[in-house]
LOPA-593176 format. One record per residue: residue number from 1; residue in three letters; x, y, z of N, C-alpha, C, O in turn. Coordinates in pm, whole numbers, plus 50000, padded with zeros to 5 digits. Atoms other than C-alpha are relative to their C-alpha. Layout:
% LOPA-593176
> num	residu	n_east	n_north	n_up	ca_east	ca_north	ca_up	c_east	c_north	c_up	o_east	o_north	o_up
> NUM	ALA	X	Y	Z	X	Y	Z	X	Y	Z	X	Y	Z
...
% end
This chain:
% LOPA-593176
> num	residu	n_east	n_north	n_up	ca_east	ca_north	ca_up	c_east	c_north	c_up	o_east	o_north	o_up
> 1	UNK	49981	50025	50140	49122	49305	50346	50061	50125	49935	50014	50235	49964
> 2	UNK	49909	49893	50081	49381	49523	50112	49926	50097	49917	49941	50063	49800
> 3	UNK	50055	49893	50083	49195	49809	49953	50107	50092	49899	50083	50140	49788
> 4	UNK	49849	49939	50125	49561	49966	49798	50083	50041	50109	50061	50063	50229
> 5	UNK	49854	49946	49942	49904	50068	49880	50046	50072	49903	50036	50044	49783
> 6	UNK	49945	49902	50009	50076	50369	49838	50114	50025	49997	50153	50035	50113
> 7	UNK	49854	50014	49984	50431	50400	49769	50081	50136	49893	50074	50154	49771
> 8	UNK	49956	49888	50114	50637	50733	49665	50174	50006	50032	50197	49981	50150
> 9	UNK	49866	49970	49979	51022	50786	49666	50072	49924	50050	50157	49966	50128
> 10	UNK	49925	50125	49923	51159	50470	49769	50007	49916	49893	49934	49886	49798
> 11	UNK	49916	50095	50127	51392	50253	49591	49982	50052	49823	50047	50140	49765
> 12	UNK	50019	50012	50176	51283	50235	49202	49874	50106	49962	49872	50169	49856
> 13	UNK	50046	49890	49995	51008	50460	49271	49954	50163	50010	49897	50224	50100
> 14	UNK	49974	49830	49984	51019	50820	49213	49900	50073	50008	49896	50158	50096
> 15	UNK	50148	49975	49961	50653	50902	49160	49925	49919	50079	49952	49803	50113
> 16	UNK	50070	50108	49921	50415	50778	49346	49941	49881	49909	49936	49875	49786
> 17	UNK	50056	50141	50078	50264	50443	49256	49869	49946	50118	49887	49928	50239
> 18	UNK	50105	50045	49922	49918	50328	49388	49953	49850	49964	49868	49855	49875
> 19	UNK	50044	50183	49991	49843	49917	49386	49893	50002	50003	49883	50073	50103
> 20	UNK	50082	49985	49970	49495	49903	49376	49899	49778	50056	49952	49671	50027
> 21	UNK	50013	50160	49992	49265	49534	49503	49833	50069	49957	49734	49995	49959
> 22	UNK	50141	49972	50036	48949	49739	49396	49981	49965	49830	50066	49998	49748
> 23	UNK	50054	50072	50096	48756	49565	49099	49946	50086	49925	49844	50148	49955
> 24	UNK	50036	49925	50115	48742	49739	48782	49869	49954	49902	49812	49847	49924
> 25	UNK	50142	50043	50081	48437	49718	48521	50029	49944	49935	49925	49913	49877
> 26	UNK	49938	50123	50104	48634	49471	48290	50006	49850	50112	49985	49735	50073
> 27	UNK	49951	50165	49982	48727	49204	48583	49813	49968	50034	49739	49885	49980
> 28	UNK	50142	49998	49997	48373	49258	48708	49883	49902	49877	49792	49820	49876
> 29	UNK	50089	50087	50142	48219	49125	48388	50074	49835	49932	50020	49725	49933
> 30	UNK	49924	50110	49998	48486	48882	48277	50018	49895	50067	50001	49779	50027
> 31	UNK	49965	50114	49882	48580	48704	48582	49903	50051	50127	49959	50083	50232
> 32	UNK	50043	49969	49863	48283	48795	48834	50029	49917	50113	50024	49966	50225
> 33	UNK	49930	50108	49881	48411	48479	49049	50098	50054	50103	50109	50038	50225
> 34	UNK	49902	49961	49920	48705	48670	49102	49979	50128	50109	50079	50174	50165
> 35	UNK	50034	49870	49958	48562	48963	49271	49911	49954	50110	49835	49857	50099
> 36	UNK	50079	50010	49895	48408	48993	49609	49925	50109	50039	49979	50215	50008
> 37	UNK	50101	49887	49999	48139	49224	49700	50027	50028	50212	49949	49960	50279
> 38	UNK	50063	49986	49875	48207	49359	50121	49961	50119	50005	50029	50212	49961
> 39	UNK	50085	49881	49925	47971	49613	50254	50009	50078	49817	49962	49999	49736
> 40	UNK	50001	49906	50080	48024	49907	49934	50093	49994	49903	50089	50058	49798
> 41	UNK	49911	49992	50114	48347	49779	49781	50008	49881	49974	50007	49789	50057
> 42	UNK	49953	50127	50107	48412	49522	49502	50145	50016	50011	50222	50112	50005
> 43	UNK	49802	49985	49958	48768	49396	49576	50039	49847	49919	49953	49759	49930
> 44	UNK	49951	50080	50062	48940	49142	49381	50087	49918	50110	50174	49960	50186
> 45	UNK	49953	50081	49894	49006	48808	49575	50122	49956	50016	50156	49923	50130
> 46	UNK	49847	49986	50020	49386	48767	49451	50047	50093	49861	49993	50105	49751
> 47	UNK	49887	49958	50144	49649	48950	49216	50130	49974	49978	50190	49908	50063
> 48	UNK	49879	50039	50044	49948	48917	49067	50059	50095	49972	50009	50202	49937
> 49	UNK	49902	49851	50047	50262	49129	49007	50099	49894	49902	50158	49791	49935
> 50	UNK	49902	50043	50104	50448	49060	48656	50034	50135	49967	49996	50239	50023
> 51	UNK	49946	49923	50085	50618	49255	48433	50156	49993	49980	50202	49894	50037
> 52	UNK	49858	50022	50045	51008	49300	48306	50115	49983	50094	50089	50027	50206
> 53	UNK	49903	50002	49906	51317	49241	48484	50019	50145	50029	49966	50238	49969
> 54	UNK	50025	49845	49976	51412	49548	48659	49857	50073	50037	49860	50175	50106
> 55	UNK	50077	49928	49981	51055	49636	48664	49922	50079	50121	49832	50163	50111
> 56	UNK	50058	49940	49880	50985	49719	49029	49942	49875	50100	49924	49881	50222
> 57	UNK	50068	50124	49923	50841	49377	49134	50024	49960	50143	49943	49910	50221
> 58	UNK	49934	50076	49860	51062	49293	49435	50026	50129	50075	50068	50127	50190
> 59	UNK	49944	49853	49898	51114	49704	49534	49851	50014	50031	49830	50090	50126
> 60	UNK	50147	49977	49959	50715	49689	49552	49993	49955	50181	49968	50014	50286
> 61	UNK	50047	50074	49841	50703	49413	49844	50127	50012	50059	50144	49910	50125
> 62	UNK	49893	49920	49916	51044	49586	49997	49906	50101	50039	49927	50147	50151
> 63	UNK	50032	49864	49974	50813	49872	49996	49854	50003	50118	49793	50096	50171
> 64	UNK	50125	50061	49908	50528	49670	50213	50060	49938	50042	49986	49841	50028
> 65	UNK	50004	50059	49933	50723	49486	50401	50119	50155	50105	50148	50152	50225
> 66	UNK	49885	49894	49944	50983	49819	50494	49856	50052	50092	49873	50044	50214
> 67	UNK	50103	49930	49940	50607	49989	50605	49931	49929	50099	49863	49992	50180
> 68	UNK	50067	50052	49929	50482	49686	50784	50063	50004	50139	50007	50020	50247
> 69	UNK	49917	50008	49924	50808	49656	50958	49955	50181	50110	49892	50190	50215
> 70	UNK	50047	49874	49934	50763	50046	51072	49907	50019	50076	49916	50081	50181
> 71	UNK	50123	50013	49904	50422	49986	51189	50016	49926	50095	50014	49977	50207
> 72	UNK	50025	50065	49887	50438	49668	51379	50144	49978	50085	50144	49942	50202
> 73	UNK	49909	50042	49890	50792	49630	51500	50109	50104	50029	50211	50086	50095
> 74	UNK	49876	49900	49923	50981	49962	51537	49864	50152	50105	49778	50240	50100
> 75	UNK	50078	49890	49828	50823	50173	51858	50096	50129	50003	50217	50148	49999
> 76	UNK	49885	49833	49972	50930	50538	51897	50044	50015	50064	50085	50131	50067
> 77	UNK	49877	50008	49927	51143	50449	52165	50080	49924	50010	50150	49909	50111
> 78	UNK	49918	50061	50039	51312	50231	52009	50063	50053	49892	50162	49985	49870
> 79	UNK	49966	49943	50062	51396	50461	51736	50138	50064	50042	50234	50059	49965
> 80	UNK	49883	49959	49920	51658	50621	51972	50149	49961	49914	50222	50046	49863
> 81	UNK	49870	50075	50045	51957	50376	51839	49965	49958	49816	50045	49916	49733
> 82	UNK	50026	50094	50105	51776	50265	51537	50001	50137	49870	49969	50253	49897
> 83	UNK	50000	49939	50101	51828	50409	51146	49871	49967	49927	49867	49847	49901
> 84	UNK	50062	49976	50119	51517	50475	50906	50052	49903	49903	50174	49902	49887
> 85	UNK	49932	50065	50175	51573	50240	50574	49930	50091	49935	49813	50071	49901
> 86	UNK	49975	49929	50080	51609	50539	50401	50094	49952	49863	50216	49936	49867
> 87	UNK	49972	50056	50100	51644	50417	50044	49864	50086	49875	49777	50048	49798
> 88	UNK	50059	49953	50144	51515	50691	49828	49972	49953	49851	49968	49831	49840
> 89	UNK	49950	49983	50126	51521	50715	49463	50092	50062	49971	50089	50185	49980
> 90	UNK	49857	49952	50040	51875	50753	49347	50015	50075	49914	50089	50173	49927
> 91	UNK	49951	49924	50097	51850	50869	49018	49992	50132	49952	50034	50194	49854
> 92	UNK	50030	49804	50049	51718	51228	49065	50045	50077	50114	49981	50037	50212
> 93	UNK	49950	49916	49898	51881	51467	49309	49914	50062	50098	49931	50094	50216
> 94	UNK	50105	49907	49960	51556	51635	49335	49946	49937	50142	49915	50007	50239
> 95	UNK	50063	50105	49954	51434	51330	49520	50113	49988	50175	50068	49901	50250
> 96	UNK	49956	49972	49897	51679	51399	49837	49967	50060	50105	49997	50029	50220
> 97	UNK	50070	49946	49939	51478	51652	49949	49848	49972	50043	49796	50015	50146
> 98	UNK	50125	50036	49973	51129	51497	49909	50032	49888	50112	50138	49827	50130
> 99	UNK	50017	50051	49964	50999	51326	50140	49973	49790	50006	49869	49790	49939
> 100	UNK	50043	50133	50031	50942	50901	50133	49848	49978	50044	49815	50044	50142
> 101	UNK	50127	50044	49977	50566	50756	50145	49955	49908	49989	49966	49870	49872
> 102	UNK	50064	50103	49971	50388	50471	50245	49833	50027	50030	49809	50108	50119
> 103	UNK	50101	49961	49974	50017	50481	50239	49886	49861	49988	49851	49811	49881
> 104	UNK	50104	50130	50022	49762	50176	50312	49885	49996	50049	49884	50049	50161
> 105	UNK	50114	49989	50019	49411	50134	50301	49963	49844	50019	50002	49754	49945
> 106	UNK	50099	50139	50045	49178	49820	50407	49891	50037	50070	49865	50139	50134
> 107	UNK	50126	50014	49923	48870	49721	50528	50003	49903	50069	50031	49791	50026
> 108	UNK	49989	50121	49838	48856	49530	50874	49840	49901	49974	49822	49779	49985
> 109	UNK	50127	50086	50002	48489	49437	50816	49891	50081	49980	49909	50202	49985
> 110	UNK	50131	49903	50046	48129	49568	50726	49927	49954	50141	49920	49835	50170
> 111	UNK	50094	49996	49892	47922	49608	51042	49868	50011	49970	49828	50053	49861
> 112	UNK	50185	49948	50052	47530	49634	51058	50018	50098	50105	50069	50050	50206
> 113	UNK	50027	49904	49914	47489	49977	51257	49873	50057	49989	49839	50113	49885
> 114	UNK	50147	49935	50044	47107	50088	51342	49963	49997	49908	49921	50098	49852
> 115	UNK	50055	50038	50106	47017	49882	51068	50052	50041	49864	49992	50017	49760
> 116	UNK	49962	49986	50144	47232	50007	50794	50164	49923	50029	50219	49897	50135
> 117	UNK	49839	50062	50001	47595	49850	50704	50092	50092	49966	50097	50162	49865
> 118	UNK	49841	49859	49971	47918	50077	50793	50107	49895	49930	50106	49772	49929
> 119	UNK	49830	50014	50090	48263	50028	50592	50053	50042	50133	50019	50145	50193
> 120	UNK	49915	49949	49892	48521	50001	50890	50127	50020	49893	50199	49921	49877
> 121	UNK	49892	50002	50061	48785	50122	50657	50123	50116	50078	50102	50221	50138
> 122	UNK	49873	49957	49900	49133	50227	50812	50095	50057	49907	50077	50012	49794
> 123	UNK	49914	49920	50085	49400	50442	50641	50059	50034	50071	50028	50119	50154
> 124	UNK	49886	49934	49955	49738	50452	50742	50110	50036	49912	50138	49991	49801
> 125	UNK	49870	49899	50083	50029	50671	50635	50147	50001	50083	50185	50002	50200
> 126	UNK	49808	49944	49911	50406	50728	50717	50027	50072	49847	50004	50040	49730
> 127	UNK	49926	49950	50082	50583	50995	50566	50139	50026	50089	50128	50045	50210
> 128	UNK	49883	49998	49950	50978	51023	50640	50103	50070	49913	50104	50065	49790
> 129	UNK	49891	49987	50101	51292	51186	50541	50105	49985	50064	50098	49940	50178
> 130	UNK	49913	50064	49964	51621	51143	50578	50081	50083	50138	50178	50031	50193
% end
């Protein structure tokens, strides 16, 4: 289950930007339906991405599906022939030199261990440049 994603210097993004699926003290009270309780974290069971044209919406899930792609289907010896989608942020120069970031966070499942319940939570990262 999605705990957040991490996304810095790629496409429309110049700062970082963090997605979060953790359940704030407003949906909590409002909509407790929507909220699921595993092991230690309250996580919200769906969300939605709106906002303005231009606003980032479609460079978001470029920016999770560019990181998924990295993880599950390019192998470091397949890298050999293959280019990075290197697709900084254009509009600042500065941003040539930084690095790109991808950063994701879930939880696989809550275990019972010697009688107490463990968070299997996983955190992966890629950082890249050009």
């Amino acid at each position: 289950m999605l705990i957040d994603f991490y996304v810095e210097n790629f496409l429309s993004f110049k700062d970082g930007v963090n997605f979060t699926m953790l359940a704030d003290t407003q949906s909590k009270q409002e909509r407790p339906d929507a909220v699921i309780k595993v092991g230690k974290y309250e996580l919200l069971r769906s969300a939605g991405l709106w906002g303005p044209n231009a606003g980032g919406k479609s460079n978001f899930l470029k920016a999770l599906s560019v990181m998924s792609l990295m993880v599950h289907g390019v192998h470091i010896n397949s890298l050999k022939n293959s280019i990075l989608p290197v697709t900084k942020f254009k509009l600042n120069e500065s941003c040539d030199e930084k690095p790109t970031t991808f950063e994701v966070r879930f939880l696989l499942q809550s275990v019972l261990w010697q009688g107490s319940s463990i968070d299997m939570v996983f955190r992966y990262g890629i950082q890249y440049t050009a």
